[in-house]
C-alpha positions as CSV (number, residue, x, y, z in Angstrom):
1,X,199.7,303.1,42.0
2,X,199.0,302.8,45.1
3,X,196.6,304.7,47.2
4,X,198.2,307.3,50.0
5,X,195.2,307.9,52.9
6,X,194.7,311.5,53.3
7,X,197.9,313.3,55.7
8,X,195.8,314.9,58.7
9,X,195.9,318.7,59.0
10,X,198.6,320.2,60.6
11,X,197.0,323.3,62.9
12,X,198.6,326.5,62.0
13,X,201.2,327.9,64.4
14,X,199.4,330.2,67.1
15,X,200.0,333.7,66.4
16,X,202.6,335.5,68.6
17,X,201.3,336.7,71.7
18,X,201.3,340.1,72.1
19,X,204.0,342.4,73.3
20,X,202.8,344.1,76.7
21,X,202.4,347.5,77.9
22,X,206.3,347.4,79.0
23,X,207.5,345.8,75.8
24,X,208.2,342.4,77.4
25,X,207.0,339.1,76.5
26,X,208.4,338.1,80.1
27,X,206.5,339.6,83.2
28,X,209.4,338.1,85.3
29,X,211.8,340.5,82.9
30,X,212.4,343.6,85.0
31,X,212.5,346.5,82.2
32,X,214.9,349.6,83.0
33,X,214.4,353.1,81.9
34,X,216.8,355.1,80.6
35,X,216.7,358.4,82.2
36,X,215.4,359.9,78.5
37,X,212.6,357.1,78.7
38,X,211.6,358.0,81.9
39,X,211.6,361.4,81.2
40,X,209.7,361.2,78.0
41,X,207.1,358.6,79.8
42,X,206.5,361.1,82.6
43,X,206.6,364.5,79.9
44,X,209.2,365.9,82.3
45,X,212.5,367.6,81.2
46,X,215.7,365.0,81.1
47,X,217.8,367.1,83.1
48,X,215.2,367.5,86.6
49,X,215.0,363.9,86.4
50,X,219.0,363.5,86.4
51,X,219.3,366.3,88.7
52,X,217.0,364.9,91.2
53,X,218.6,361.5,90.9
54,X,222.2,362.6,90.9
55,X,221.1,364.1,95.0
56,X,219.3,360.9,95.7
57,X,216.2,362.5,95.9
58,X,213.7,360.0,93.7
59,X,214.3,356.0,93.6
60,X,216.1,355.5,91.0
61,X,219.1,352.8,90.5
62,X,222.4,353.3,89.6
63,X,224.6,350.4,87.2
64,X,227.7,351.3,88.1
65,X,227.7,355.1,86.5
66,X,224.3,354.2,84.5
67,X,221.3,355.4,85.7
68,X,218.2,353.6,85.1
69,X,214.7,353.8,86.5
70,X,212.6,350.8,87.4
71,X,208.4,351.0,87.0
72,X,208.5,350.7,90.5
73,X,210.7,353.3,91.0
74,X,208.7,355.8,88.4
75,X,205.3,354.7,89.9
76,X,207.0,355.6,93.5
77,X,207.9,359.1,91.7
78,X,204.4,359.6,90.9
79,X,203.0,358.8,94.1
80,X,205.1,360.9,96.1
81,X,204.8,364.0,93.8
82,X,200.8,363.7,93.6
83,X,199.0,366.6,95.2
84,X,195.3,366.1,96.2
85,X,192.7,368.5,94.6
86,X,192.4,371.6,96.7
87,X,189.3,372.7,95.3
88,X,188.2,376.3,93.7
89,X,190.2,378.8,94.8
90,X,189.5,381.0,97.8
91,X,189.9,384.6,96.9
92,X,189.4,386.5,92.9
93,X,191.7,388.8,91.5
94,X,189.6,391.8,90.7
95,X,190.2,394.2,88.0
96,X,190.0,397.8,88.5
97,X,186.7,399.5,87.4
98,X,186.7,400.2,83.6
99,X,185.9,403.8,83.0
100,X,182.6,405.1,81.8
């Protein structure tokens, strides 16, 4: 018999690298939104989004009758709706005297 020399170790594959944030492996992948993805990223009701889109009034992209939404166009979204704090309010309701 004759006497084989030991094989050298074959390194284990690497492990899978990890899906991102957006669910890509790909950043050059642009990911789309359906409009009930967008929605339920932003906790807003389906239909505003639609309705707003339909009249062209948030970025939004349109594949032929499809309507999807780009991160850009749901970061623009969030942008443009942000309102700066406006601090404690400058008048109190008051209550009417309780009786005695």
């Amino acid at each position: 018999m004759r006497d084989n020399p030991p094989r050298p170790r074959r390194r284990p594959p690497p492990p899978p690298t990890p899906v991102r944030a957006t669910g890509h492996h790909d950043e050059q992948e642009p990911r789309l939104y359906t409009p009930a993805e967008a929605a339920a990223l932003l906790r807003i009701p389906e239909s505003w989004l639609r309705r707003r889109a339909g009249r062209r009034q948030i970025p939004c992209t349109f594949l032929g009758k499809h309507l999807r939404f780009s991160a850009a166009d749901l970061a623009a979204l969030i942008a443009v709706s942000a309102e700066p704090a406006t601090g404690r309010r400058t008048h109190r309701r008051r209550h009417p005297p309780t009786p005695t």
